[in-house]
C-alpha positions in Angstrom: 0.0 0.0 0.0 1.0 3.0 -1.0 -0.5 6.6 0.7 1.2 10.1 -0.5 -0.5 13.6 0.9 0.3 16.6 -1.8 2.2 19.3 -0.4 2.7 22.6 -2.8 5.7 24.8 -3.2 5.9 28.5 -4.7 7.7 29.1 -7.0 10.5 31.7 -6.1 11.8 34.5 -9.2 10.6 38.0 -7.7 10.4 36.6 -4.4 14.3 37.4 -4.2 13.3 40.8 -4.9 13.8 43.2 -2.3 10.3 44.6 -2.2 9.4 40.6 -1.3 11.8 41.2 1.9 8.8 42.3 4.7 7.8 38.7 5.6 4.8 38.5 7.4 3.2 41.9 5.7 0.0 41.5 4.7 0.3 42.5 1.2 3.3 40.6 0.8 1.2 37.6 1.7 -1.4 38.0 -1.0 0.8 39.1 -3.5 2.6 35.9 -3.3 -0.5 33.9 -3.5 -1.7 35.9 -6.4 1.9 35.0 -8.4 1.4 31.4 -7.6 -2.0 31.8 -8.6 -0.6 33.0 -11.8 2.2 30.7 -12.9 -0.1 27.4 -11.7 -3.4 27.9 -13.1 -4.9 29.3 -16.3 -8.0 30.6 -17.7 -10.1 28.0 -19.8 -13.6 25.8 -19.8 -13.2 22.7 -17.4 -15.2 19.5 -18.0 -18.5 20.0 -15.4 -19.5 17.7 -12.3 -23.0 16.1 -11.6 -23.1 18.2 -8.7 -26.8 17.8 -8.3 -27.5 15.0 -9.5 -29.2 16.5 -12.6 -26.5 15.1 -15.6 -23.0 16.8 -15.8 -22.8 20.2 -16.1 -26.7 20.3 -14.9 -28.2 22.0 -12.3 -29.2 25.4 -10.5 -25.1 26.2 -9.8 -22.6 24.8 -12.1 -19.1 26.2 -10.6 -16.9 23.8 -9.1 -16.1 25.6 -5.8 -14.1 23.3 -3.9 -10.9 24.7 -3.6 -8.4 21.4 -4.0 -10.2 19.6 -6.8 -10.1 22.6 -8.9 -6.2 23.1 -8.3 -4.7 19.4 -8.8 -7.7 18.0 -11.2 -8.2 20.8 -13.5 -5.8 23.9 -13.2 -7.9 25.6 -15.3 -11.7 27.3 -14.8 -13.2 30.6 -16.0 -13.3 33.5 -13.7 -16.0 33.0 -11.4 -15.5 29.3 -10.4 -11.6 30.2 -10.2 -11.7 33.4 -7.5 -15.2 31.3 -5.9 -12.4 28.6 -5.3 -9.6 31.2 -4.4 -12.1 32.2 -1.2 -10.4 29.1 0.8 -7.3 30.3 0.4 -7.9 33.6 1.7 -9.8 31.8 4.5 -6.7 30.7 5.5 -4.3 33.1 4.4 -5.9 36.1 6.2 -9.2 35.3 8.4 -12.9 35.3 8.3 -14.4 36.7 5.5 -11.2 38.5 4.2 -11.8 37.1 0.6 -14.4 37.8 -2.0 -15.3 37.2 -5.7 -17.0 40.6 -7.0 -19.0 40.8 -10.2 -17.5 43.6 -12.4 -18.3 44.3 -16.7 -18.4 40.8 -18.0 -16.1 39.4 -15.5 -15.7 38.2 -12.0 -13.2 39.7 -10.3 -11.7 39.1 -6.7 -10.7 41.4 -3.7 -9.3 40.2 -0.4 -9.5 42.4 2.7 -5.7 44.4 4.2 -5.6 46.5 7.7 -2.5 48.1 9.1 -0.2 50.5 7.4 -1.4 52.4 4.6 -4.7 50.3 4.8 -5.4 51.9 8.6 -8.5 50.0 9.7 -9.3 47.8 6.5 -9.8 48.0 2.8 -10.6 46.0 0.0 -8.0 45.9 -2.7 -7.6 43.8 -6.1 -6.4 41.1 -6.7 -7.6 39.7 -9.9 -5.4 36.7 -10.9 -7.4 35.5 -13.9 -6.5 38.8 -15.8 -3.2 38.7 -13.6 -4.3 42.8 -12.3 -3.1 44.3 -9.2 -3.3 48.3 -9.0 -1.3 50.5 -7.0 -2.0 54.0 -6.2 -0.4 56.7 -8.3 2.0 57.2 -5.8 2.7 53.5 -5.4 2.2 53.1 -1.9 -0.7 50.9 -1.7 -3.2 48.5 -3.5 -6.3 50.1 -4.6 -10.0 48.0 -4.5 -12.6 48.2 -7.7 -14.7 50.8 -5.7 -11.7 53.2 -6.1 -10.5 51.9 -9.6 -13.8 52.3 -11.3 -13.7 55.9 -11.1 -10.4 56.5 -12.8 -9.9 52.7 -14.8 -8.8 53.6 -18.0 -6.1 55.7 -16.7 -5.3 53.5 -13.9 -5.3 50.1 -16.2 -3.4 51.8 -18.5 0.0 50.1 -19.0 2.3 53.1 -19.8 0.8 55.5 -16.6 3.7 56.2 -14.1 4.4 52.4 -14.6 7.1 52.2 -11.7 3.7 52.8 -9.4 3.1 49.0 -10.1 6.3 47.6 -8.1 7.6 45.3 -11.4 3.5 44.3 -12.0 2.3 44.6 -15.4 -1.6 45.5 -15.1 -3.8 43.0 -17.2 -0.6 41.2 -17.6 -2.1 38.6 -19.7 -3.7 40.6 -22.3 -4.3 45.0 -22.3 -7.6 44.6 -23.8 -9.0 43.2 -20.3 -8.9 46.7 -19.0 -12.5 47.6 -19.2 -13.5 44.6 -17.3 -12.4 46.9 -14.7 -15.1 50.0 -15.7 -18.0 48.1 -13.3 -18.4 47.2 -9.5 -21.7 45.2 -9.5 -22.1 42.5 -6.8 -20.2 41.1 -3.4 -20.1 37.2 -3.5 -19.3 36.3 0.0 -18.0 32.7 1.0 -18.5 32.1 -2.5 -16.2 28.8 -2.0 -15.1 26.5 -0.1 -12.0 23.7 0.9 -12.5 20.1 1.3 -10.1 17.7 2.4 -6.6 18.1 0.7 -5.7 15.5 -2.0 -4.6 12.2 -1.1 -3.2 9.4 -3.1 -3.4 5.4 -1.8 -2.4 2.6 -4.1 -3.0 -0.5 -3.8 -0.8 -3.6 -3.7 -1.0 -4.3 -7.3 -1.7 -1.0 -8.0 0.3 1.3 -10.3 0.0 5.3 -10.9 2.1 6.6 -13.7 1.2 11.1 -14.5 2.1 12.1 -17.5 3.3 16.0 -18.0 1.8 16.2 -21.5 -1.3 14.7 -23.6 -1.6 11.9 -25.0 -0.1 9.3 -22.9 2.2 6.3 -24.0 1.7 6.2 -27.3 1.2 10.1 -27.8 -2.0 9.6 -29.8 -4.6 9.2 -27.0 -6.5 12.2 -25.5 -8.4 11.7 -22.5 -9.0 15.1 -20.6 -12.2 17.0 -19.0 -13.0 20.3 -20.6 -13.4 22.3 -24.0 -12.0 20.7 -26.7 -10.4 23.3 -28.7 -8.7 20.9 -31.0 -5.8 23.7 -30.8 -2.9 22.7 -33.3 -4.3 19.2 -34.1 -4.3 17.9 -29.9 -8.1 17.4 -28.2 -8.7 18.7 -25.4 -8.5 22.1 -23.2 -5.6 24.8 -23.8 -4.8 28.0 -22.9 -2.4 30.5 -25.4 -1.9 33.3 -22.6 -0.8 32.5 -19.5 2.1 32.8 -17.3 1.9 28.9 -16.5 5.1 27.1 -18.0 6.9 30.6 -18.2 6.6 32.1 -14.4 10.3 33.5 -14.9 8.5 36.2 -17.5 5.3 37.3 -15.1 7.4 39.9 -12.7 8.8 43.2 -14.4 7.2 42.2 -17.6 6.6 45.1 -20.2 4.5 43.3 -22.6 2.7 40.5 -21.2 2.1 37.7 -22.9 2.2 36.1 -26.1 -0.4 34.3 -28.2 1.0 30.6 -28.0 -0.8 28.0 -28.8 -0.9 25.2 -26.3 1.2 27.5 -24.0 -0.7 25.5 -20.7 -2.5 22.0 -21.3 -3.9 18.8 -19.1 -2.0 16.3 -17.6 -3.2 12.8 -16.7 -3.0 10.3 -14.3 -3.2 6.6 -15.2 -4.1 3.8 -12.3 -3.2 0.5 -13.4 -4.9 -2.0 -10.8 -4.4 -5.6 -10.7 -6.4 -7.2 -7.8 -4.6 -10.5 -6.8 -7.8 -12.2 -5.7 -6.1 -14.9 -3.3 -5.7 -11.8 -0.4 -4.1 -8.9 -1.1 -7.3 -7.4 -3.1 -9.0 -6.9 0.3 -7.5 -3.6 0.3 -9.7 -2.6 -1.8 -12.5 -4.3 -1.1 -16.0 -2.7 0.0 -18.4 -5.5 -0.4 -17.7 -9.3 -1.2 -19.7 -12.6 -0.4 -19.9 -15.8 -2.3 -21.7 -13.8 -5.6 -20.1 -11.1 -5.6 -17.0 -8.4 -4.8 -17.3 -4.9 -4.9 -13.7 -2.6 -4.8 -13.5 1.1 -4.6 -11.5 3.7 -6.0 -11.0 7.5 -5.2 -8.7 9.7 -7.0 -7.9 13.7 -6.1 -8.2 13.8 -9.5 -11.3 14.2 -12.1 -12.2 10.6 -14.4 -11.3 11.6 -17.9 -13.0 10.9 -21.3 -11.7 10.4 -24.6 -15.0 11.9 -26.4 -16.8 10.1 -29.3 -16.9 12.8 -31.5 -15.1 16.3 -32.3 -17.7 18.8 -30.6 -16.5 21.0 -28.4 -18.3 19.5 -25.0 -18.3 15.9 -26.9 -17.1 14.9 -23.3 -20.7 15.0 -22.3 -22.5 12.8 -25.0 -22.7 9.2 -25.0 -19.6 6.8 -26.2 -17.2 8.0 -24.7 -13.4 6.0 -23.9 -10.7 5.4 -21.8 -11.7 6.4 -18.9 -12.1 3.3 -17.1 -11.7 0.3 -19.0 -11.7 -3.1 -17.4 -9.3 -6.0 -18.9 -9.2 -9.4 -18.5 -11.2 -13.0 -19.2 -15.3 -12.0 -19.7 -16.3 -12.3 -16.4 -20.0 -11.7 -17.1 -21.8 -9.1 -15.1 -20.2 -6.1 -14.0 -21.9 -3.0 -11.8 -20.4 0.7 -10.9 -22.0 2.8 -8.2 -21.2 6.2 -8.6 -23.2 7.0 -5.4 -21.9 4.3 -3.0 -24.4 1.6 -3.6 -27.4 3.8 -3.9 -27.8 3.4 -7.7 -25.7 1.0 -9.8 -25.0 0.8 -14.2 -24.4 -3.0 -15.5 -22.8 -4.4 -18.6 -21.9 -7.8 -19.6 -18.7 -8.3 -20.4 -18.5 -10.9 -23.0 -15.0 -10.1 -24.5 -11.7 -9.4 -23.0 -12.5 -5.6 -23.1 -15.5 -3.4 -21.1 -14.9 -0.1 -21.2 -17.4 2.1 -18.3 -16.2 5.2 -19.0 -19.8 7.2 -19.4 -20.6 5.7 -16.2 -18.0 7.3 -14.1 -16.3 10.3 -16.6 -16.5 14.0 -14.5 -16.4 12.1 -10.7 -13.8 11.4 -8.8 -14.7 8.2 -7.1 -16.6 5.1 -7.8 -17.0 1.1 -6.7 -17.1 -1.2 -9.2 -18.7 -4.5 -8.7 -17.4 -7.8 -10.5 -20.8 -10.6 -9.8 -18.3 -13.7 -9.3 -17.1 -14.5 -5.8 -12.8 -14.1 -5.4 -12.3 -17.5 -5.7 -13.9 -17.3 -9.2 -11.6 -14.7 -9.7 -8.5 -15.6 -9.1 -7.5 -16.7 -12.8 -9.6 -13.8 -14.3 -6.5 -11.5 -15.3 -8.8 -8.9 -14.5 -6.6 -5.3 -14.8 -8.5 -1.9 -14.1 -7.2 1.3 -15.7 -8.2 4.5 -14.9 -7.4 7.4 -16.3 -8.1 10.6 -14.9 -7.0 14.3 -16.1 -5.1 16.3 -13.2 -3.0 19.9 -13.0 0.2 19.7 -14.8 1.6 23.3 -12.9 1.7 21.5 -9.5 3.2 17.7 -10.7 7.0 18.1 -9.5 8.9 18.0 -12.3 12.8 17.2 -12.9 15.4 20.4 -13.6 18.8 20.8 -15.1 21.9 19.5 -13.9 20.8 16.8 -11.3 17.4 16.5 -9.5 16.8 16.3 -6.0 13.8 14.1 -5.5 11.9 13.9 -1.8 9.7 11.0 -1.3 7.4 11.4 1.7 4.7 8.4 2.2 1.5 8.9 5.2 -0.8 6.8 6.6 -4.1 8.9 5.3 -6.8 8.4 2.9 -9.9 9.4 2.6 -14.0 8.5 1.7 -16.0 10.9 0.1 -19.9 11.9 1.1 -19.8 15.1 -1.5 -19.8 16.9 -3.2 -22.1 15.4 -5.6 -25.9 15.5 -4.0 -26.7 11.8 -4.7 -23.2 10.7 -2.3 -24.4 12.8 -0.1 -27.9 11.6 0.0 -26.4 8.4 0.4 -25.4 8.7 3.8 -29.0 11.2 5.1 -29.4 10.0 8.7 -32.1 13.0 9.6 -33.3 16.3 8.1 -33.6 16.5 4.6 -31.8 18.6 1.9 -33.4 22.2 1.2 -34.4 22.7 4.6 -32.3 24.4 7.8 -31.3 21.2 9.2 -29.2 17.9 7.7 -27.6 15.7 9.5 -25.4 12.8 7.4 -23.4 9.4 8.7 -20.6 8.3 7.4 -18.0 4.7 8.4 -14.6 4.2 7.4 -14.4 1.4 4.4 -13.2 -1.3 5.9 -13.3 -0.3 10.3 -10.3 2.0 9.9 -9.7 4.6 12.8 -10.7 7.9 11.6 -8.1 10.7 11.8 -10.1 13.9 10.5 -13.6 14.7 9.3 -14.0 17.3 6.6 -17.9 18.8 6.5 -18.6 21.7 4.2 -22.4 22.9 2.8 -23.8 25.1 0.1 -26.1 27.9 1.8 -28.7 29.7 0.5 -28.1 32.5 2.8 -30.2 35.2 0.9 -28.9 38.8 -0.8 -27.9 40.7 1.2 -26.3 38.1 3.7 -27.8 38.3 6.9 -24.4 38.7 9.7 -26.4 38.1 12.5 -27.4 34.6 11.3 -25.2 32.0 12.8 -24.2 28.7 11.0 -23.2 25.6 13.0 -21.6 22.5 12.4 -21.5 20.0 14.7 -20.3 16.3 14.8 -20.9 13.0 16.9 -19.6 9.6 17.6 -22.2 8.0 19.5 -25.2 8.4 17.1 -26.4 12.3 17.7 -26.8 11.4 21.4 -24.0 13.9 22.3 -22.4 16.7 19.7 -19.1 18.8 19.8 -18.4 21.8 17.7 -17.0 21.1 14.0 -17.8 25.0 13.0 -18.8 27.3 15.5 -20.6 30.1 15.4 -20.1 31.1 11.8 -21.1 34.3 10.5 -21.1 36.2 6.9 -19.5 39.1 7.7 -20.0 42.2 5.2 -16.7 45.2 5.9 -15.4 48.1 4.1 -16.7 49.3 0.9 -20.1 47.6 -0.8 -21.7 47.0 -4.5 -25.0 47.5 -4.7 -26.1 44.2 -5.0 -24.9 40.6 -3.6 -24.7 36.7 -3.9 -27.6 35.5 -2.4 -25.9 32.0 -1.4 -22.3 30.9 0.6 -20.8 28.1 1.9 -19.7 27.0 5.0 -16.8 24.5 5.4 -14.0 23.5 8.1 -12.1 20.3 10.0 -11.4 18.8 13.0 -8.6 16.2 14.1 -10.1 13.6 16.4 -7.9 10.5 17.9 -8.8 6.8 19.3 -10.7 4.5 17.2 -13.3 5.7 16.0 -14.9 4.2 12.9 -18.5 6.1 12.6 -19.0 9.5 12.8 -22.3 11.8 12.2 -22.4 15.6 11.2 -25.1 17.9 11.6 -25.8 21.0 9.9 -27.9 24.1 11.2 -28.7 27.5 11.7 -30.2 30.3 13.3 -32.1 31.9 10.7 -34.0 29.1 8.9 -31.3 29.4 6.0 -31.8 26.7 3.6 -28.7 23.6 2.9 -28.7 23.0 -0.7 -26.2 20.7 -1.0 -24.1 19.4 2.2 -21.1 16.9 2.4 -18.7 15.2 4.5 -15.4 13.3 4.1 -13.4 11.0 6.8 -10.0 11.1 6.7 -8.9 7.8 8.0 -5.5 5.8 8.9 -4.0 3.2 6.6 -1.2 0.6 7.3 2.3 1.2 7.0 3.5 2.1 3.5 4.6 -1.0 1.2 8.3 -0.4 -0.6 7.3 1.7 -3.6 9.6 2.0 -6.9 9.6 5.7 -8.1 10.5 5.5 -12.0 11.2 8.7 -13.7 11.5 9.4 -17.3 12.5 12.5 -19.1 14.6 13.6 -22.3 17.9 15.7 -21.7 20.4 16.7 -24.3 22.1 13.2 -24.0 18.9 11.2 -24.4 16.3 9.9 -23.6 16.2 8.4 -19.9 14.5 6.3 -17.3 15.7 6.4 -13.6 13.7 4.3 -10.5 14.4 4.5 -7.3 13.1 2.1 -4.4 12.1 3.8 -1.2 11.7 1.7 2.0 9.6 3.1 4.4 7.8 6.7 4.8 10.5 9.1 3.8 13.5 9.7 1.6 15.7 11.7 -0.6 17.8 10.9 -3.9 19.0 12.5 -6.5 18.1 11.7 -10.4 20.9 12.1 -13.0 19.2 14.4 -15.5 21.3 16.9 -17.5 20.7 19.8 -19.8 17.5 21.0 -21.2 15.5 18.4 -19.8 11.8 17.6 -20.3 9.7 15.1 -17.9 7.7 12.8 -19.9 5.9 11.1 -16.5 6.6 9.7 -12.8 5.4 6.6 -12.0 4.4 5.1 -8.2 4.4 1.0 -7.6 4.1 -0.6 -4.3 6.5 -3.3 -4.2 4.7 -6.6 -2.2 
């Protein structure tokens, strides 16, 4: 077994700089967020989730907000889902309610919330990363916020206006035409998004994860992505021309912005390669299982790809769809996936040594798949599960010049999913019901494992303007709802500084807790004290795994003496080597194997 937790790094360039020097400043804070931002995601049409259990892409709200999955399973999202995810961070970064997506002339824009200094007591500023705009006063001294910049935008977005005022940051850096997106302040969206558990990968034995840095995996003719398909320069899938991502070097002091290149940022997928052995070590996996039947799960932090049936630009959506999960093996007969934990199941024969499921699980990030013979049936079948799933190529580590330093770090986490989609959540109801003030949902581990964390997070309608004397609770239990503790506590929307004239009339609210012993069950309650409505709650348990299996890391890149493969075994949950690459070196992919 095999469990890695995804840590994130920023990239350095004008961090070195001397204005970067006043650690801890507020404004240095954001600013640094807002060039990782930047250089690690792009602007472009991600593939949609069945969020409400209405089809893909359906439904009254069609952003992905959750923070995580749209960082390391797309990269890429138009303006309003992208700052509506950007909210957590600024959760985090700065406090309660210090973050905001705000509605400007065919845009949404962002703002986060600065006291002290040349801020005194608070003010909004900008901090628009999807048209990669800050402003800065005439004089330079301080960010300025939308309700200041609308009064004076074509002056202030323009490029060549006492440009030393910007510190080294080109305004609408990505493309000078953006600047009248900046002539409206129209509507506050408050707690517009959310964070959910962070991303965790856990292989099993027999289980292989190779990412690939650029489409069209091994053979460099198969396309399997979630998003547009903009068919740029002859490759499916979603691109974007300007960007700073792939280039970060070029964002700070940059006179020009950037350039029209096609395929500047793309997708990058992961493939899982699972082969159960069916005389023990597929337990691991294992759900469900009795003498008719055994059901395994899988969860990725990732998005299930699709290699579309047809050359439309949302073909992902319509029926025959490939390669996302494609079973491999002897005909076994009659197989099931539950994209809902149970609660509703697809079947197909399989009656040749190929069944591909891919429509039944493309745009989620989880599934079980059921295989109607008992193990012992099995255990000859050859049966190989590939997934293939579409993740963020900005935050893969990738291999330098002149010798790479590789850290491995392994931990005993993963994690099961009641959310965000409405029917995974409606699996695990216990009381209430959804669109009303009060839900409560249960949730076990898979297989009795302790639980380390629990994760709950719901979609509000909180009504426009948001009410900040209404106070949201989240609660949790082990011992069936006879006793609660605090999960969120009194949790407010809180409106400060400046104001459009109109507002979002929904929010979210979201955190963790750490818990310890061995608990396997857990219940969380949602409520509130102003009758506000749930739309669409959900939960996750973080729970403890094994000891990490040996696992093989393989890298394999190109340099300017080759092309290369390097694999290194690590033993146990932590350690450091160094790959042999040399000049001008491209990664191709990294792959994970758990060694039995």
């Amino acid at each position: 077994m095999l469990n890695v937790r995804a840590t994130l790094c920023h990239a350095g360039g004008a961090l070195r700089t001397g204005y970067w020097q006043a650690r801890g400043h507020r404004r240095s804070k954001v600013l640094a967020s807002w060039l990782w931002r930047n250089t690690h995601y792009w602007h472009g049409e991600e593939g949609g989730h069945d969020l409400w259990g209405q089809g893909l892409a359906k439904g009254p709200d069609n952003k992905l907000r959750e923070y995580w999955t749209g960082l390391f399973a797309h990269g890429f999202a138009l303006c309003g889902t992208t700052h509506a995810q950007w909210v957590a961070e600024m959760e985090q970064l700065l406090g309660h309610c210090r973050g905001r997506s705000v509605g400007t002339s065919g845009h949404n824009s962002f703002e986060v919330f600065i006291t002290g200094g040349e801020y005194g007591s608070g003010r909004w500023v900008l901090l628009d990363h999807d048209l990669s705009t800050v402003i800065f006063t005439p004089d330079g001294k301080r960010l300025m916020g939308l309700a200041e910049i609308v009064q004076n935008w074509r002056q202030l977005t323009d490029r060549k206006y006492k440009p030393e005022r910007q510190r080294g940051w080109l305004p609408c850096g990505l493309y000078a035409g953006d600047a009248s997106s900046f002539s409206r302040y129209a509507v506050a969206e408050y707690l517009s998004g959310y964070a959910g558990p962070p991303p965790m990968i856990r292989l099993r034995r027999g289980e292989i994860l190779r990412r690939y840095f650029e489409p069209g995996l091994e053979d460099g003719k198969t396309f399997v992505f979630w998003g547009r398909n903009y068919n740029t320069t002859g490759i499916p899938g979603p691109e974007r021309s300007r960007t700073w991502v792939n280039q970060p070097e070029k964002m700070y002091r940059s006179r020009t912005g950037t350039p029209h290149i096609d395929g500047q940022a793309r997708y990058a997928n992961a493939v899982y390669i699972y082969r159960p052995e069916f005389r023990g070590d597929y337990r691991e996996a294992v759900v469900s299982e009795d003498d008719t039947q055994v059901t395994l799960e899988f969860t990725t932090p990732f998005v299930i790809a699709a290699t579309p049936g047809n050359d439309k630009p949302w073909g992902i959506y319509d029926s025959g769809a490939r390669n996302g999960l494609v079973i491999r093996g002897k005909p076994v007969g009659k197989v099931s996936v539950s994209v809902d934990h149970g609660r509703s199941w697809m079947t197909a024969i399989m009656t040749t040594d190929t069944l591909d499921l891919t429509d039944a699980v493309k745009g989620h990030r989880q599934y079980w798949l059921r295989l109607h013979r008992s193990a012992r049936e099995l255990i000859d079948s050859g049966i190989v599960i590939t997934t293939v799933c579409q993740c963020n190529v900005a935050v893969l580590p990738r291999l330098k010049d002149g010798g790479t330093q590789v850290t491995y770090e392994a931990g005993r986490r993963a994690q099961v999913n009641a959310g965000p989609n409405l029917a995974l959540t409606e699996a695990h109801l216990v009381a209430g019901k959804i669109n009303s003030p009060t839900v409560t949902l249960k949730m076990t581990t898979p297989r009795g494992e302790p639980i380390r964390q629990v994760y709950a997070a719901a979609h509000i309608h909180s009504s426009a303007p948001p009410d900040p004397k209404v106070v949201y609770q989240i609660d949790f239990s082990h011992d069936d709802g006879r006793t609660w503790e605090p999960l969120v506590k009194d949790w407010r929307i809180l409106c400060q500084g400046d104001e459009p004239p109109d507002f979002w009339s929904q929010s979210f609210c979201w955190g963790h807790t750490n818990l310890t012993g061995h608990l396997r069950s857990l219940q969380v309650r949602f409520r509130n004290s102003g009758g506000k409505i749930y739309l669409r709650p959900e939960m996750h348990l973080v729970y403890e795994t094994p000891p990490p299996d040996p696992v093989r890391v393989t890298f394999a890149w190109s340099d300017d003496k080759g092309t290369h493969t390097h694999g290194y075994v690590v033993k146990g949950t932590k350690d450091t080597w160094t790959v042999p690459t040399s000049r001008n070196v491209r990664t191709h992919w990294v792959e994970f194997e758990p060694l039995r």
